[in-house]
C-alpha positions as CSV (number, residue, x, y, z in Angstrom):
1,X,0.0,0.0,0.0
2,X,1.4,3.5,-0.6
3,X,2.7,5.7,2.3
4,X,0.3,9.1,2.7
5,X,3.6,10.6,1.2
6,X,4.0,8.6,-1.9
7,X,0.1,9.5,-2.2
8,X,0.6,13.5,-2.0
9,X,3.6,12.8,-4.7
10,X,1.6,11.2,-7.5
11,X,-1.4,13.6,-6.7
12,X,1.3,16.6,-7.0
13,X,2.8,15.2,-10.1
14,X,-0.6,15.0,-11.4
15,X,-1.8,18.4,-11.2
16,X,1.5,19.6,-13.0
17,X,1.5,17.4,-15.7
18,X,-2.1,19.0,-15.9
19,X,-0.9,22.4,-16.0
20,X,2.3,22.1,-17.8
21,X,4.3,24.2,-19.6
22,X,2.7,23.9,-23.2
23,X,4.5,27.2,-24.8
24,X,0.7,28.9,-25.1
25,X,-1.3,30.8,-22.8
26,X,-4.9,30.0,-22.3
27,X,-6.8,32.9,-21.3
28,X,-10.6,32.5,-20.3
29,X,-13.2,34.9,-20.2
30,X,-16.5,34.8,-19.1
31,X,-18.5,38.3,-20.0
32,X,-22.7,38.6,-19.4
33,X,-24.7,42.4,-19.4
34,X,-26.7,42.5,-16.6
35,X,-30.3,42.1,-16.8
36,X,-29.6,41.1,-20.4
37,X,-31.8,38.2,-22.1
38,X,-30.5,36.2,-24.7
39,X,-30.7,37.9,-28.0
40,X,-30.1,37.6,-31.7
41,X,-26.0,38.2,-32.9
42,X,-27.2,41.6,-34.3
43,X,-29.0,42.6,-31.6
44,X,-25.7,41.9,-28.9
45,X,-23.9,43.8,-31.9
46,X,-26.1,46.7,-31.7
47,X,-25.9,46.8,-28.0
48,X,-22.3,46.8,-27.4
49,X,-21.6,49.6,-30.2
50,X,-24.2,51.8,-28.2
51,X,-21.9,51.2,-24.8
52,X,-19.0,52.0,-26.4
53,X,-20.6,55.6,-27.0
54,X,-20.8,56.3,-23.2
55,X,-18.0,57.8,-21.1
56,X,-16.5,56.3,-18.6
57,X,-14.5,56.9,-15.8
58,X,-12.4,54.0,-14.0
59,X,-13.0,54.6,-10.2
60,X,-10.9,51.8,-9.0
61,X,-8.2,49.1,-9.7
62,X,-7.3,46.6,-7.1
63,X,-6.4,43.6,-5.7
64,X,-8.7,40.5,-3.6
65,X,-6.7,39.4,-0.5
66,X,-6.3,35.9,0.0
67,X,-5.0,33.5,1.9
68,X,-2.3,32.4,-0.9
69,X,-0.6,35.7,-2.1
70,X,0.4,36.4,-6.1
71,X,4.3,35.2,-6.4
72,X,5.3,38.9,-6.9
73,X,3.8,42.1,-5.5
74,X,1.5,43.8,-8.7
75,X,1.4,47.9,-9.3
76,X,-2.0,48.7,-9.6
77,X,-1.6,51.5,-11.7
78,X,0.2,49.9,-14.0
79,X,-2.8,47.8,-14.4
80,X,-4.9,50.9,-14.7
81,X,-3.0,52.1,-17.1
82,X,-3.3,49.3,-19.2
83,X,-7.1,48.6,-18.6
84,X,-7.3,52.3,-20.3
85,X,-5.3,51.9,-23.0
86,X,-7.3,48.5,-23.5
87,X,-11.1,50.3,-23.3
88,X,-9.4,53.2,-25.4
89,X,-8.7,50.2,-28.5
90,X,-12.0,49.0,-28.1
91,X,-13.6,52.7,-29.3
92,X,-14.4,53.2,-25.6
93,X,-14.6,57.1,-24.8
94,X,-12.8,58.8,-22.1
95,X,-14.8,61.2,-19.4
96,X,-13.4,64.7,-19.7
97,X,-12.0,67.2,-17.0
98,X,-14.7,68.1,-14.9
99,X,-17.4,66.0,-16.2
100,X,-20.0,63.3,-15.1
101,X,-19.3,59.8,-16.8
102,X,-22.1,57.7,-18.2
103,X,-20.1,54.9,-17.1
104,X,-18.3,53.7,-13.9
105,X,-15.5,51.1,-14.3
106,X,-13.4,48.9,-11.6
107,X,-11.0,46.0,-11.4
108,X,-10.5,43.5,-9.3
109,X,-7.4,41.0,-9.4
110,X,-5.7,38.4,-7.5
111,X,-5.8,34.0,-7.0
112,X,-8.1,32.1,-5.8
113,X,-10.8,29.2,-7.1
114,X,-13.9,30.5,-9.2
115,X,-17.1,29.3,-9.4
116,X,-17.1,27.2,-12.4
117,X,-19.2,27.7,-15.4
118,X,-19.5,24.4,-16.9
119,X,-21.5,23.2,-13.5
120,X,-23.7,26.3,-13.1
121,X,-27.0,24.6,-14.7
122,X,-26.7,21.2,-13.4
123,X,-28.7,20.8,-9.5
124,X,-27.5,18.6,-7.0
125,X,-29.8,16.6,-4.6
126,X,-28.7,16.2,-1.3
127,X,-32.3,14.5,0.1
128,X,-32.6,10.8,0.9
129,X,-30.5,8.1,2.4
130,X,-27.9,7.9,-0.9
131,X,-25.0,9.9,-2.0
132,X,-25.9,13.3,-3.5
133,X,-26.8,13.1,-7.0
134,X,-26.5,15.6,-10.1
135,X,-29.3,16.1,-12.5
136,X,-29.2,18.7,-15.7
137,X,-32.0,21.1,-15.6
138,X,-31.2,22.6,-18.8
139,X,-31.2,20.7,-22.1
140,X,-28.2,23.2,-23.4
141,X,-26.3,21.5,-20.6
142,X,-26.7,18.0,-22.2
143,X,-26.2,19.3,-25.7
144,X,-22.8,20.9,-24.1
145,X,-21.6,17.8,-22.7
146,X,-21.3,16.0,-26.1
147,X,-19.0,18.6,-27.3
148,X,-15.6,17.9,-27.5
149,X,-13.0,18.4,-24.9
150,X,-15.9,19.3,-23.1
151,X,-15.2,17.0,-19.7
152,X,-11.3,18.6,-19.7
153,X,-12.5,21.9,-20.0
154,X,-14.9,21.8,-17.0
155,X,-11.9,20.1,-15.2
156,X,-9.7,22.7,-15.7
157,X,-12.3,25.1,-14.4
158,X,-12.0,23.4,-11.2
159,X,-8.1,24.9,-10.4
160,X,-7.3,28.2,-8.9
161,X,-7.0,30.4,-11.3
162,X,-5.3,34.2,-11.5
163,X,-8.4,36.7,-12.2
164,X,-9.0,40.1,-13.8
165,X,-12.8,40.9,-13.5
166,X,-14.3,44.2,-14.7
167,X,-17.2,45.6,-14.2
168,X,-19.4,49.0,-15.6
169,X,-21.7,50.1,-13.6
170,X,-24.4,53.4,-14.4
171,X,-23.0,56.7,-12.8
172,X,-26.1,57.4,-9.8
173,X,-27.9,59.9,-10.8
174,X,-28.5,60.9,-6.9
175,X,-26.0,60.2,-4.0
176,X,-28.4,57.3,-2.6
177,X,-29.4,55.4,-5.6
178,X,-28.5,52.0,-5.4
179,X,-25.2,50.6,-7.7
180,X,-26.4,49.1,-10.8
181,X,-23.8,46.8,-12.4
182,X,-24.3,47.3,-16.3
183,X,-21.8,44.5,-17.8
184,X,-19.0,41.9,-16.5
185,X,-15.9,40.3,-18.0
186,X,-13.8,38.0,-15.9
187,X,-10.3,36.8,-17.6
188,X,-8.8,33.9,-16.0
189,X,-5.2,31.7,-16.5
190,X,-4.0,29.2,-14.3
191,X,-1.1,27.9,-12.3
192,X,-0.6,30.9,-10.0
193,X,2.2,29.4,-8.2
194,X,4.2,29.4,-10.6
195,X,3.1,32.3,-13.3
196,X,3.8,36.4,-12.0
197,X,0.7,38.3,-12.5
198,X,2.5,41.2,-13.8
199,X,3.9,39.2,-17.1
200,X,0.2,37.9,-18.2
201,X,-2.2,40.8,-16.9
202,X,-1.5,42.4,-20.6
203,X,-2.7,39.5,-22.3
204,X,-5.5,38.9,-20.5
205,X,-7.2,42.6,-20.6
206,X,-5.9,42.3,-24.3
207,X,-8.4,39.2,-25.2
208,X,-10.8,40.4,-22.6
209,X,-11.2,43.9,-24.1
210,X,-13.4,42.5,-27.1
211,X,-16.1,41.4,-24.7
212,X,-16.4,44.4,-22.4
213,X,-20.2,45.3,-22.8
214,X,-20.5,41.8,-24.7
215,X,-21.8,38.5,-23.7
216,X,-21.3,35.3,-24.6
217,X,-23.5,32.1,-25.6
218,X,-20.3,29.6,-24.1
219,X,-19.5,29.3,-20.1
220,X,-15.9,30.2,-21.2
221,X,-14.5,31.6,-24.3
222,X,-11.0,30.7,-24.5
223,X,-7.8,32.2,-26.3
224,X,-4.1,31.0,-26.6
225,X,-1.8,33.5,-26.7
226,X,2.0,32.6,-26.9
227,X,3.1,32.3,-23.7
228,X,5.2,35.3,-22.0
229,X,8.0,35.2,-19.8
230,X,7.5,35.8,-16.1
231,X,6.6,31.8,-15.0
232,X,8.9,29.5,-12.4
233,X,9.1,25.9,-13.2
234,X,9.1,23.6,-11.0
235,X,11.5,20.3,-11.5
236,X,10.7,16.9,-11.0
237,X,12.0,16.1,-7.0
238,X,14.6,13.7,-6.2
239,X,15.7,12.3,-3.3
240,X,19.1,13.0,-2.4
241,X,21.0,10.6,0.5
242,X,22.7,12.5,3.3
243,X,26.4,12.9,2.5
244,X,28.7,10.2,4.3
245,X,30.5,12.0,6.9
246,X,34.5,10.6,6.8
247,X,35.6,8.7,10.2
């Protein structure tokens, strides 16, 4: 029988043979409008063009604590600053000096495990004397599960990811109106304990940019980008014998 040690090794070797070094990048975004039903491609079309004609204003960039921290410190405003330059390519419109936006933005970023997107129409019954069982309550789901790679995909959702989500939300119109978020785009990679933030947050707002005031059909749109410098690898571990000492 294996040790618990030799158990922990083969589960660790798993997980990065899982996330491994291909050369690519695999960004994943998830992006919905608030309050938005599903509608026709020209209709989403027609939508997103008439955000991109508001002005916005980004109020706030910054990082979630948690209990695992980023492998390098990130500058937020160097984040910011790139966030703008981003909404800026995508026809996104500025507020001026002393003006009122249309638009509010923030950031968030930072580690952690997300809710994952490929489980969020199935319902799990916990009632009676068996185990808990899942049902799908959506036919999508079932036509979604036939797809290819679909099974890895929703595994993958399952690690801890690194995160950029931004938000828009209406500029109040009076001090106690209530926020209102307008749209949401969350980017995603994994393996943060071995990938810097600060080499990848580019690439993510770059292929999340196209979906800010968009939303997709998909739980997760993804995108492979070459993959930039900034990640630790982690050798296989050997097992080295205490040195002899000489009589």
């Amino acid at each position: 029988m294996l040790s618990r040690y030799a158990l922990l090794f083969a589960f660790a070797a798993a997980l990065a043979v899982a996330q491994e070094n291909t050369g690519e990048l695999n960004v994943g975004v998830r992006s919905q409008i608030q309050g938005w039903p599903k509608a026709s491609k020209a209709e989403a079309a027609r939508h997103a063009e008439e955000t991109r004609k508001l002005t916005y204003g980004i109020l706030q960039v910054s990082e979630i604590p948690s209990v695992e921290k980023l492998v390098k410190p990130v500058d937020a405003l160097a984040v910011a600053q790139e966030l703008e330059r981003q909404l800026a390519a995508q026809g996104f419109v500025k507020m001026k000096p002393k003006t009122k936006p249309d638009i509010v933005i923030t950031a968030a970023y930072g580690r952690g495990w997300l809710p994952n997107p490929y489980q969020s129409e199935t319902a799990t019954n916990l009632t009676g004397d068996g185990p808990p069982t899942v049902s799908i309550t959506d036919m999508s789901q079932l036509i979604r599960q036939k797809q290819f790679n679909y099974e890895e995909k929703l595994q993958r959702a399952n690690y801890e990811k690194l995160y950029i989500r931004v938000e828009a939300w209406k500029y109040p119109s009076t001090p106690d109106e209530k926020p209102q978020r307008l749209w949401t785009t969350l980017m995603n990679v994994d393996d943060p304990d071995h990938r810097d933030f600060n080499a990848v947050f580019k690439e993510m707002l770059s292929v999340g940019a196209a979906y800010f005031g968009r939303g997709v059909d998909e739980p997760e749109v993804e995108t492979f980008r070459p993959l930039p410098e900034g990640r630790v690898d982690v050798g296989t571990p050997t097992v080295v014998e205490p040195a002899t000492k000489k009589p």
